[in-house]
Backbone as ProteinMPNN parsed JSONL, in Angstrom:
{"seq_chain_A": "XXXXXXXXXXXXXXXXXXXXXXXXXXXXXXXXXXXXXXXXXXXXXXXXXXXXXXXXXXXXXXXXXXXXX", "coords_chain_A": {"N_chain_A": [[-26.071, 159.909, 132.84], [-26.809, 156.556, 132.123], [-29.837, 154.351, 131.05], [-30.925, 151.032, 130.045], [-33.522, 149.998, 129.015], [-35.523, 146.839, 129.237], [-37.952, 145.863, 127.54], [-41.587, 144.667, 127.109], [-44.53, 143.526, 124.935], [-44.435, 145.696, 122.952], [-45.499, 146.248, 119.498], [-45.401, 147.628, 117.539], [-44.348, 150.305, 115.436], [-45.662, 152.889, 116.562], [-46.41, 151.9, 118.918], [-43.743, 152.382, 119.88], [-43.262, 154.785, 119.385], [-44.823, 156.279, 121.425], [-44.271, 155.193, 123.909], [-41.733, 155.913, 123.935], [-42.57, 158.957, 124.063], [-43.819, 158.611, 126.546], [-41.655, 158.496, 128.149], [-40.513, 160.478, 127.682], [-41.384, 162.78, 128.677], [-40.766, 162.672, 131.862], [-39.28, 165.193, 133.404], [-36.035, 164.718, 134.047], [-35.445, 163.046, 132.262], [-33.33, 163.304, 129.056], [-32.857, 162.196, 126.761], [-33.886, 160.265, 124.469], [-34.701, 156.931, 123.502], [-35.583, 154.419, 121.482], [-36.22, 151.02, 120.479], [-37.71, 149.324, 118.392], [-37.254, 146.755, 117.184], [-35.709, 145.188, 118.99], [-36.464, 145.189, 121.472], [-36.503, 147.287, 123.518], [-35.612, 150.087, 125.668], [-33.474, 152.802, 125.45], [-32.459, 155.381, 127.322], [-31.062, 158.402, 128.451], [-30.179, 160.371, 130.665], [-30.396, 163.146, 133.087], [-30.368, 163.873, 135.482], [-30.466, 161.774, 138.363], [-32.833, 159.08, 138.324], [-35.714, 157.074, 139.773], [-36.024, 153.555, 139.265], [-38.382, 152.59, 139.459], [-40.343, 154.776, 138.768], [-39.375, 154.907, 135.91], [-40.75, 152.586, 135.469], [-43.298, 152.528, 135.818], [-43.733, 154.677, 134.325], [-44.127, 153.086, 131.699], [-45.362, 150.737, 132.101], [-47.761, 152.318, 132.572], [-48.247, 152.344, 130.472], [-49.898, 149.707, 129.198], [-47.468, 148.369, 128.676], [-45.031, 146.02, 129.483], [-42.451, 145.809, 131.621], [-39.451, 144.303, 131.617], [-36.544, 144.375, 132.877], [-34.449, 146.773, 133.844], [-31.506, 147.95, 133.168]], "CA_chain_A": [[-26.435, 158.577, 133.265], [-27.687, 155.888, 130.825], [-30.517, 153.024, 131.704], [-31.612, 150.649, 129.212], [-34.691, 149.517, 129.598], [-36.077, 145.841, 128.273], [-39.948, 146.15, 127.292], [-42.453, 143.69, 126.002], [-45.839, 143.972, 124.7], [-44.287, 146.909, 122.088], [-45.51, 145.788, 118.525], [-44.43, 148.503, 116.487], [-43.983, 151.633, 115.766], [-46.398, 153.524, 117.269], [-45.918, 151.496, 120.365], [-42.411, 152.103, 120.727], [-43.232, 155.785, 119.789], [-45.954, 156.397, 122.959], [-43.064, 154.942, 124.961], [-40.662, 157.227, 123.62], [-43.031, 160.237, 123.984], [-44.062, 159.302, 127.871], [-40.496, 158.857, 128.769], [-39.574, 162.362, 127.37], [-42.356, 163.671, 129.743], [-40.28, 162.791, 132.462], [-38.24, 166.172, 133.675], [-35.045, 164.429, 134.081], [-34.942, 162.541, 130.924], [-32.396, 163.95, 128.31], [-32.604, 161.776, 125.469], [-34.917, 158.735, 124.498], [-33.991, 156.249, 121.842], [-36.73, 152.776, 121.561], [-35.615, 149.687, 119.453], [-38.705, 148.297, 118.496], [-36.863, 145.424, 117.537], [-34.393, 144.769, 120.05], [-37.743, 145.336, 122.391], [-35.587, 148.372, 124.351], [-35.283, 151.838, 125.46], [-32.238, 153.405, 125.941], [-32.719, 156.568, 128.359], [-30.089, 159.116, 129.184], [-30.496, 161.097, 132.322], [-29.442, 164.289, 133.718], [-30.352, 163.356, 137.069], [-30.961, 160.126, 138.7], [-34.38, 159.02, 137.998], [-35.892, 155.66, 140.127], [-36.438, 152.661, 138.532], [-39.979, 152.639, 139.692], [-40.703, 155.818, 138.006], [-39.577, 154.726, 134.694], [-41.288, 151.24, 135.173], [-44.91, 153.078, 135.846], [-44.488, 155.358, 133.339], [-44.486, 152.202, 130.19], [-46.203, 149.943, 132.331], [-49.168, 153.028, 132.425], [-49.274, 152.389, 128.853], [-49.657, 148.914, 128.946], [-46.016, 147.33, 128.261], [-43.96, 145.174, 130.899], [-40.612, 146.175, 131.889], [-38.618, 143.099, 131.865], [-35.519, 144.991, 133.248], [-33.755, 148.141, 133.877], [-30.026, 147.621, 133.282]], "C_chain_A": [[-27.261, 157.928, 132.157], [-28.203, 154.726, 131.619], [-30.703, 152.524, 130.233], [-32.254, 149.938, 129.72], [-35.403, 148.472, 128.779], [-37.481, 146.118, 128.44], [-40.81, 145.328, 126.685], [-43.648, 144.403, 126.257], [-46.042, 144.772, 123.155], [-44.332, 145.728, 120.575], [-45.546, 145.853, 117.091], [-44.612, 149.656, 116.345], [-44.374, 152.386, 116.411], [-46.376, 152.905, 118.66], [-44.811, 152.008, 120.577], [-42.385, 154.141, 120.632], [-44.298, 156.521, 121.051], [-44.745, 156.089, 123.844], [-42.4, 155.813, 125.034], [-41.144, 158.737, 124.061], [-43.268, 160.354, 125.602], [-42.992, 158.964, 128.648], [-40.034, 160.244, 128.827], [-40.411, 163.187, 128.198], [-41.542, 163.636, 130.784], [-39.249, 163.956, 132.78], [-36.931, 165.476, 133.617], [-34.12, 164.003, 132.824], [-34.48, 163.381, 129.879], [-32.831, 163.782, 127.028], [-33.26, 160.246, 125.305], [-34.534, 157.973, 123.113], [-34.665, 154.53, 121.889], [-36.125, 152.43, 120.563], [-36.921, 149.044, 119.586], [-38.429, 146.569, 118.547], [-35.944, 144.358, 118.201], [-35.889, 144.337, 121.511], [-37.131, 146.118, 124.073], [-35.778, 149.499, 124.053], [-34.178, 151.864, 126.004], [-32.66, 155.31, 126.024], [-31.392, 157.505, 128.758], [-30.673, 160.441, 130.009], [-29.553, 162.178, 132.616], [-29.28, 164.284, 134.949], [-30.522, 161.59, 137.415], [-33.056, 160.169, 138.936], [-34.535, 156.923, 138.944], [-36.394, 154.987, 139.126], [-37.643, 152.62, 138.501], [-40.748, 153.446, 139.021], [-40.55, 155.52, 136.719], [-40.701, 153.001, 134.681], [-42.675, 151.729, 134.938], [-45.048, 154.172, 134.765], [-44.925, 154.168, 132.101], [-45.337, 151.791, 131.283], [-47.915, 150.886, 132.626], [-49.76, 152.677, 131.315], [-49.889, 150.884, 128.65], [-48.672, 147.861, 128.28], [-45.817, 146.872, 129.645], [-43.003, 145.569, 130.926], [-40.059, 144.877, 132.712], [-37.431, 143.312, 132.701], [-34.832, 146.212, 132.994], [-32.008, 147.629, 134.044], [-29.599, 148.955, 133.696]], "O_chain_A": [[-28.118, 158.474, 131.461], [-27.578, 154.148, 132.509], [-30.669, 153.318, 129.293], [-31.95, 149.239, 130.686], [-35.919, 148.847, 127.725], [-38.006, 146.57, 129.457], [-40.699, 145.326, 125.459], [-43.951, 145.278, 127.068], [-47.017, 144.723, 122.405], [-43.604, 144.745, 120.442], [-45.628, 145.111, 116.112], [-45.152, 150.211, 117.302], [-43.514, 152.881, 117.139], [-46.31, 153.722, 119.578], [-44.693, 152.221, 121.784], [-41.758, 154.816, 121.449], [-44.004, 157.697, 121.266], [-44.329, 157.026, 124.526], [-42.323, 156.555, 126.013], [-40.325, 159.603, 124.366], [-43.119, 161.425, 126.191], [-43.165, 159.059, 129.863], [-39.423, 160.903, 129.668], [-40.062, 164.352, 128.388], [-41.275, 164.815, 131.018], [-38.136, 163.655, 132.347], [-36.523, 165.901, 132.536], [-32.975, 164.26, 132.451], [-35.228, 164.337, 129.672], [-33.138, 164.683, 126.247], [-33.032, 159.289, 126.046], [-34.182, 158.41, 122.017], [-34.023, 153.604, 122.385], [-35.545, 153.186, 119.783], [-37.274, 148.379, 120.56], [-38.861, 145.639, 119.229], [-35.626, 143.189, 117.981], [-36.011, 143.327, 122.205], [-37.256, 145.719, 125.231], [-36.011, 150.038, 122.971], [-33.825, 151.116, 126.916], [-32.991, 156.126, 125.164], [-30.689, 156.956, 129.607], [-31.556, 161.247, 129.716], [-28.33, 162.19, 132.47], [-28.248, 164.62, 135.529], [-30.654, 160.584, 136.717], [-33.959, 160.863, 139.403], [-33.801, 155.949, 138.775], [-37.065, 155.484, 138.222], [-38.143, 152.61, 137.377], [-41.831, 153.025, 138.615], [-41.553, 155.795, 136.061], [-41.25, 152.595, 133.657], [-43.242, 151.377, 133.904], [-46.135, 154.56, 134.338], [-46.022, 154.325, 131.566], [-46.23, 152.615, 131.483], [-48.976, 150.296, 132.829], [-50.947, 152.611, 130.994], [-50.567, 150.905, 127.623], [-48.941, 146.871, 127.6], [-46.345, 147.287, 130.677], [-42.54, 145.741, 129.799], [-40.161, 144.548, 133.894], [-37.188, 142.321, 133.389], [-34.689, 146.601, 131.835], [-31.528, 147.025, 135.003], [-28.41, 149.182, 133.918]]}, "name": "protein", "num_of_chains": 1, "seq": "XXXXXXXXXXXXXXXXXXXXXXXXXXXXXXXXXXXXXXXXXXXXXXXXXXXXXXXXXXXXXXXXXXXXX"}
C-alpha cells in the first residue's frame, strides 16, 4: 500500500529528514521517501496504517498535513 502525504512547514533538509525518521518508527511502515521540494512524503505500507496516525506522527513534530492521498 502506498500514501502520499502533502506537508507544510518542512524547510529543508533536516526537516524533511525528522519526518522521514518518525515515520519509519511506525511498525507498519516499509519504506519512507520525503521531497523536500515537492513538500511530500511518499509512505509504503505493509499493513494498513490510519490516516490519523500518520497525521499525529508529523504534526507531533510541528508540520501540517495538508492531505493524505
Amino acid at each position: 500500500m502506498k500514501k502520499t502525504i502533502k506537508i507544510d512547514g518542512m524547510s529543508c533538509e533536516h526537516c524533511a529528514k525528522k519526518v522521514e525518521l518518525a515515520l519509519k518508527s511506525i511498525a507498519e511502515v516499509k519504506k519512507v521517501k520525503v521531497h523536500l521540494k515537492k513538500k511530500e512524503a511518499i509512505v509504503i505500507l505493509d499493513a494498513s496504517v490510519e490516516n490519523q496516525v500518520l497525521t499525529s506522527t508529523i504534526e507531533n513534530l510541528g508540520y501540517q498535513v495538508i492531505e493524505i492521498l
